[in-house]
C-alpha positions in Angstrom: 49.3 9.6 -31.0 50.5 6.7 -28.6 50.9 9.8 -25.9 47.3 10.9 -26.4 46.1 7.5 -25.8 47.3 7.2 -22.5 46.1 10.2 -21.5 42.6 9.4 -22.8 42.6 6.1 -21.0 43.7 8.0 -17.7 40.9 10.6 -18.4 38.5 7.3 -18.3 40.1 5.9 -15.2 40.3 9.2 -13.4 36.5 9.6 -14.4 35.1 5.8 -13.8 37.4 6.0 -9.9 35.5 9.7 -9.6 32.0 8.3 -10.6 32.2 5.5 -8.0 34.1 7.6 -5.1 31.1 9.9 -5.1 28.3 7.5 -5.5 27.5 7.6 -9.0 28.8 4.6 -10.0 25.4 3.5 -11.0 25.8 5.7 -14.2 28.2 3.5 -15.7 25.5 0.6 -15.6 23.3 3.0 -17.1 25.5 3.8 -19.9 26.1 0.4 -20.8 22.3 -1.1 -20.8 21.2 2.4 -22.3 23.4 4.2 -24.7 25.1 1.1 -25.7 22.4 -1.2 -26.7 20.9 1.8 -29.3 18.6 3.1 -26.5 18.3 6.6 -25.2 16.0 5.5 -22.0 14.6 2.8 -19.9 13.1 0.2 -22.5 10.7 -2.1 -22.3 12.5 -5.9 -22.5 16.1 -4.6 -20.5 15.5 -7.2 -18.1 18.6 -9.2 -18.9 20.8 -6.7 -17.2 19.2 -6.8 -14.2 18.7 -9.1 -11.0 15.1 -10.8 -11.3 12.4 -12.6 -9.3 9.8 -15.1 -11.2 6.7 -14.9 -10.3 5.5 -18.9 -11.0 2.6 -18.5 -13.4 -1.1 -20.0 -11.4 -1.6 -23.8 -11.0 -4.6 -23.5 -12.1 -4.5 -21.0 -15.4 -7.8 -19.5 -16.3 -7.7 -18.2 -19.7 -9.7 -15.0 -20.9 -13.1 -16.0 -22.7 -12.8 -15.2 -26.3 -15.4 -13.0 -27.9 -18.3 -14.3 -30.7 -16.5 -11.3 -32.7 -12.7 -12.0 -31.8 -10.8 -9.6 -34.3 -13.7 -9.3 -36.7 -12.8 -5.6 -36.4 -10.2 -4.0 -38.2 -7.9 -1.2 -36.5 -8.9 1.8 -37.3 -6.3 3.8 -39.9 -5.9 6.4 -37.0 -5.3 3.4 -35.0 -3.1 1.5 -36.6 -1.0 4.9 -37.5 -0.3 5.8 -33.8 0.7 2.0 -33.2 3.2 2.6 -36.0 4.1 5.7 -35.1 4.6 5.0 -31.1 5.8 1.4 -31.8 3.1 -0.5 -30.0 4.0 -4.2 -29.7 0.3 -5.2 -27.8 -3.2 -4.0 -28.5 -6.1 -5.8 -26.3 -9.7 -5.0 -26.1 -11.6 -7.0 -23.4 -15.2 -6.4 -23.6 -17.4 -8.0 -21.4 -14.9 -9.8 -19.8 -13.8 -11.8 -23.2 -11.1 -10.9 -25.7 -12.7 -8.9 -28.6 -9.4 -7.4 -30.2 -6.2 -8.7 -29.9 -3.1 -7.8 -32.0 0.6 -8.0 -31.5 4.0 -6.1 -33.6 7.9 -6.0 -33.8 8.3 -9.8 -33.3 6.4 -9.6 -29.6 3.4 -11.8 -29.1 0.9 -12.8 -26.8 3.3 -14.5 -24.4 5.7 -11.9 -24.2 7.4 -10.5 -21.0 7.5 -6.3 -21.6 8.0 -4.0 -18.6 5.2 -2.6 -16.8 7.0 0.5 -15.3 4.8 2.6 -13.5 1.8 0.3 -14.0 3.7 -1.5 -11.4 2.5 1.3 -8.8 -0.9 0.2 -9.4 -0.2 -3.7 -8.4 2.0 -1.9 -5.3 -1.1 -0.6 -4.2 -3.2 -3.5 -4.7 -1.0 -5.5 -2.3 -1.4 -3.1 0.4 -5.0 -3.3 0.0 -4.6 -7.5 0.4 -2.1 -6.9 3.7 -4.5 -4.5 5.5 -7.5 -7.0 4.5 -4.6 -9.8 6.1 -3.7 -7.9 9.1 -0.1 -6.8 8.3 -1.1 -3.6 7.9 -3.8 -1.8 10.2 -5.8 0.6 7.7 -4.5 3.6 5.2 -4.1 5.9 8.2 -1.9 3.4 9.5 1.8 5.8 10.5 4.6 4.7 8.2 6.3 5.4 11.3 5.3 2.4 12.9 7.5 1.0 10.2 10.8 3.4 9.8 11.1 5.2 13.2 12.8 8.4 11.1 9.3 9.0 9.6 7.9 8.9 13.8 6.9 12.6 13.8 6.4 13.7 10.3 2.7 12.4 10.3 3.0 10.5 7.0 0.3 7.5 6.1 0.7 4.8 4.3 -2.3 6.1 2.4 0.0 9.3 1.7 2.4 6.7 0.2 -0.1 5.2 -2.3 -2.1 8.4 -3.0 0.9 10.2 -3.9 0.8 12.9 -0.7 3.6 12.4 1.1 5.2 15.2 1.0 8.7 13.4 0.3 11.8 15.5 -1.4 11.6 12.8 -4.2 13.4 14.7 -7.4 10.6 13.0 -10.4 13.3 13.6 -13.1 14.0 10.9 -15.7 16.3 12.9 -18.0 19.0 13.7 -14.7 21.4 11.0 -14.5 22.5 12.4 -10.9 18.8 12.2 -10.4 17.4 9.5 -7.8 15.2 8.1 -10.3 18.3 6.7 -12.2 20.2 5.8 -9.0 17.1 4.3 -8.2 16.6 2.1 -11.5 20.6 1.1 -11.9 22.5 1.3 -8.8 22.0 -1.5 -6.1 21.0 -0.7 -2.2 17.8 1.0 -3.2 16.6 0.8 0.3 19.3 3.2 1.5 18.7 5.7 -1.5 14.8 5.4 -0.7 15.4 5.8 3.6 17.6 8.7 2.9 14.3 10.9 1.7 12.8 13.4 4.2 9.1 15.1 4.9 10.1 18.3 3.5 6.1 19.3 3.3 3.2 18.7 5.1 1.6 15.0 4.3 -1.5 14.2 3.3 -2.3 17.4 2.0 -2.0 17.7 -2.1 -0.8 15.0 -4.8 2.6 14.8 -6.0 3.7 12.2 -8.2 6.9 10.5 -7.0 7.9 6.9 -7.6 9.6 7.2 -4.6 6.3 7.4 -2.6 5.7 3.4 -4.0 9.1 2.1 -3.6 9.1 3.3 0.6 5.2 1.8 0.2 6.6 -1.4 -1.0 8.7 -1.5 2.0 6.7 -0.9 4.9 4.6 -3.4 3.3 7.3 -5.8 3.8 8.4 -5.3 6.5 5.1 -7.2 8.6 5.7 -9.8 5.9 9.7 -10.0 7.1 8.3 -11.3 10.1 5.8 -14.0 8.8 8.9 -15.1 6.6 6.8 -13.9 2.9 8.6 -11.9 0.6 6.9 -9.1 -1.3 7.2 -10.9 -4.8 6.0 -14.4 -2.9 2.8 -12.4 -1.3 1.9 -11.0 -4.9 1.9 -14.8 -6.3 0.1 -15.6 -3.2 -2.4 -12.9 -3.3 -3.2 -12.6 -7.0 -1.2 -14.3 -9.5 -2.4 -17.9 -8.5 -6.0 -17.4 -7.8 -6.3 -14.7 -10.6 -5.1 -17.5 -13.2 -1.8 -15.6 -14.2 -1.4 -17.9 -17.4 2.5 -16.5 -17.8 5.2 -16.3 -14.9 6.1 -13.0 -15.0 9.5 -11.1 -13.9 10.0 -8.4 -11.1 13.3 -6.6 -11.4 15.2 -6.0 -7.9 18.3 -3.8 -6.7 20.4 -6.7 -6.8 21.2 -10.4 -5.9 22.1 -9.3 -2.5 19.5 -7.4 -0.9 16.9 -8.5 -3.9 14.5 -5.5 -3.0 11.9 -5.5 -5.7 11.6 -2.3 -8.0 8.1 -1.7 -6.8 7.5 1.6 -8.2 8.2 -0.1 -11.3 9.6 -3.3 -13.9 7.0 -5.9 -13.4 7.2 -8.1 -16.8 4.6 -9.9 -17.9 2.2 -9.8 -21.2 -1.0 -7.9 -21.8 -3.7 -11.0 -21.6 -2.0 -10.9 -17.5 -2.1 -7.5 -17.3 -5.5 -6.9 -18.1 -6.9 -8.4 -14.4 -5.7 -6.1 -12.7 -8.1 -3.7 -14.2 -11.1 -6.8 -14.1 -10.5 -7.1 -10.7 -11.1 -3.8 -9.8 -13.3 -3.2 -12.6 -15.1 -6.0 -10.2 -14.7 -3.9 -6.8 -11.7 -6.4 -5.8 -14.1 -9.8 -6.7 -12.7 -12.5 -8.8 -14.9 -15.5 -9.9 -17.4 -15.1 -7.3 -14.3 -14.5 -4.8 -13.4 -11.3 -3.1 -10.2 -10.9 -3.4 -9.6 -7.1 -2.0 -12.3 -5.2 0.3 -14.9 -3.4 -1.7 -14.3 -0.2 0.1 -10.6 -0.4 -0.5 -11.0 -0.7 -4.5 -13.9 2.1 -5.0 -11.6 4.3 -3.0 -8.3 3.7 -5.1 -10.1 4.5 -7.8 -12.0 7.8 -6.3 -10.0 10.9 -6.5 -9.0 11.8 -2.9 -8.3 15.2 -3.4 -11.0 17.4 -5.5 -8.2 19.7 -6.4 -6.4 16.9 -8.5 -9.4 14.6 -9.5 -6.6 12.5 -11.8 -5.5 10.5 -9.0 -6.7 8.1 -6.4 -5.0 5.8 -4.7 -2.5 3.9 -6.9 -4.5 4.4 -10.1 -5.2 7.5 -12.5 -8.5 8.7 -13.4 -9.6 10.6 -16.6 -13.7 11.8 -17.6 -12.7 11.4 -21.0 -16.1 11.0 -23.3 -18.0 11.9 -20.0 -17.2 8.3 -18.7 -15.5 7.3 -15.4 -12.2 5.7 -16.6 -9.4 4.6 -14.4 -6.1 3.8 -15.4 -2.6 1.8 -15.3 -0.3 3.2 -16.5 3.7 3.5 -17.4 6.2 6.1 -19.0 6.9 4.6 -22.3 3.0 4.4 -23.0 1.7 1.3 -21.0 -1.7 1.1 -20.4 -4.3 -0.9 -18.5 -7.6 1.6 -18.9 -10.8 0.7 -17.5 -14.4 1.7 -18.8 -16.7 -0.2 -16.4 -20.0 1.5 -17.2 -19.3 -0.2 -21.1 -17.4 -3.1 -19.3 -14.1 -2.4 -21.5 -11.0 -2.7 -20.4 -7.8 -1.4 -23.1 -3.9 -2.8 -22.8 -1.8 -0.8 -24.9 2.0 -2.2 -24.5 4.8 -0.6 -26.5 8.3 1.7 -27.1 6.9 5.2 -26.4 4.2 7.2 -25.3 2.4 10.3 -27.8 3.0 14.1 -26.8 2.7 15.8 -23.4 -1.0 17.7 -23.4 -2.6 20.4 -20.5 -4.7 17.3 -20.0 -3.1 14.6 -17.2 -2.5 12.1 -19.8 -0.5 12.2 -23.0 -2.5 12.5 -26.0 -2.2 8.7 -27.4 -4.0 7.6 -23.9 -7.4 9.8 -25.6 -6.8 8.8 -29.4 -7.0 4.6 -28.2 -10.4 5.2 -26.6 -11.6 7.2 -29.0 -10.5 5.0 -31.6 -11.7 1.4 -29.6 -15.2 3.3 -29.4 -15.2 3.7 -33.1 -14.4 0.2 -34.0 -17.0 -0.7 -31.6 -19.7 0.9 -33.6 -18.5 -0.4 -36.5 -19.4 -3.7 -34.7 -23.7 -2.7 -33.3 
């Protein structure tokens, strides 16, 4: 027994010195913040394990208006059973521009920091819209070459970056461990995994989600900002958390304490009251309090489709005709959600553990159940 131990804990050391000689080190972290915590995935409060940045919440907070009929609504059952089933832990309905439904689960509340992942694309793209309205950046057909000289020739936009047409050989796989979206989310240097990509189609052409695309976004945007002595996390307080009113401070993973690269594709904490203007301000064409924040043009053309052969994208955001209305979209993996009616001036925040099945549709099918079931308690409420 004594002998088979030993050769099991050489099988482990053989196998940890293997994972690290190749470059996969990053696995091991995985393993441990994953598997061994009872998760199978990414979840949404893991930032413990991971290098952070705190965003300071504003100076001057400016809390959401509270509706005449605040909660007066019950969930419906259909509701309240996919919040169960899904494990929601925050349910907001803003409508016109005050909170009108509000309710929180599993010990989480109004104040509490969950992870945004790929809602953080959305904010990505919002701060490229602030640096080209600031000058770092000269317009969406700006080369990211002008950035990172290996990308001189392939004819690739920052506007490719943020409308998902690169044509990058990101791999999109979150079940691969050897994958670059793990390496990406638990190993350090991210910058080198993200500058090793190349142009394998032509740009600009088609859509093709890849986080990827945000994450070499995020640092071309920083790289003008290098030079002005900002950091990217610094510029979103800047730009929007303080004259937005962030109540909360909120937490932006990055690779690690060294570098401290923000995860932009993703990992933005905060609570659903903070998400939520994000989708007023655009839901505003980029105006806040009588103050434009982000160029008109900039907002009505994130949220446009830019390619009629994929009319669920624009630039940063997803788009849906769901009930025959114009609805834009945050959104994350696990089920986040920041959806946007503006014809019925509605705005959605659904925060939680998972997301509901895969459909022919671009969105899962819990996205279409809460509008449907948000318009529903709505009439309850004429």
């Amino acid at each position: 027994m004594l002998k088979f131990l030993k050769w099991v804990l050489m099988l482990l050391i053989f196998v940890v010195l293997g994972l690290y000689i190749t470059g996969y080190g990053y696995i091991l972290k995985g393993v441990w913040v994953v598997y061994l915590h009872g998760h199978t995935t990414a979840y949404i409060d893991d930032f413990e394990f991971f290098d952070i940045k705190t965003i300071p919440a504003s100076a001057h907070p400016q809390p959401w208006k509270i509706h005449k009929d605040y909660n007066t609504v019950q969930a419906t059952n259909a509701l309240s059973e996919i919040n169960d089933k899904l494990g929601t832990v925050a349910f907001l309905v803003i409508k016109n521009d005050s909170i009108w439904f509000e309710k929180y689960f599993d010990g989480f509340g109004r104040n509490s920091q969950t992870n945004s992942f790929s809602m953080a694309k959305s904010i990505t793209s919002a701060l490229l819209g602030k640096a080209i309205d600031d000058g770092f950046i000269e317009s969406l057909n700006q080369p990211v070459g002008d950035f990172y000289p290996q990308y001189a020739h392939s004819g690739m936009t920052v506007g490719d970056l943020s409308s998902m047409a690169s044509g990058l050989d990101w791999d999109e796989s979150y079940s691969n461990p050897f994958g670059m979206t793990a390496k990406a989310y638990y190993d350090s240097h991210l910058a080198e995994t993200i500058l090793k990509l190349k142009v394998v189609d032509k740009p600009g052409q088609n859509f093709k989600y890849l986080s990827g695309n945000t994450q070499l976004l995020a640092m071309v945007i920083q790289k003008p900002l290098q030079n002005a002595s900002i950091d990217l996390s610094e510029y979103l307080q800047e730009s929007f958390w303080q004259p937005m009113g962030f109540e909360q401070p909120a937490l932006w993973q990055i690779d690690d304490a060294e570098n401290r690269l923000v995860k932009a594709y993703c990992c933005l904490g905060s609570n659903a009251r903070d998400f939520a203007r994000f989708g007023k301000l655009y839901k505003d064409y980029g105006k806040w309090n009588g103050r434009q924040l982000l160029d008109s043009t900039f907002v009505a053309k994130s949220i446009t489709p830019r390619f009629a052969k994929s009319p669920e994208y624009g630039y940063g955001f997803w788009l849906s005709d769901f009930l025959g209305k114009k609805i834009f979209a945050m959104r994350g993996i696990l089920g986040q959600y920041v959806i946007v009616i503006p014809q019925d001036d509605l705005i959605i925040v659904r925060l939680g553990h998972q997301r509901g099945t895969k459909t022919d549709l671009p969105f899962s099918s819990d996205f279409y159940v809460y509008i449907d079931e948000v318009y529903k308690m709505l009439g309850e409420n004429q």
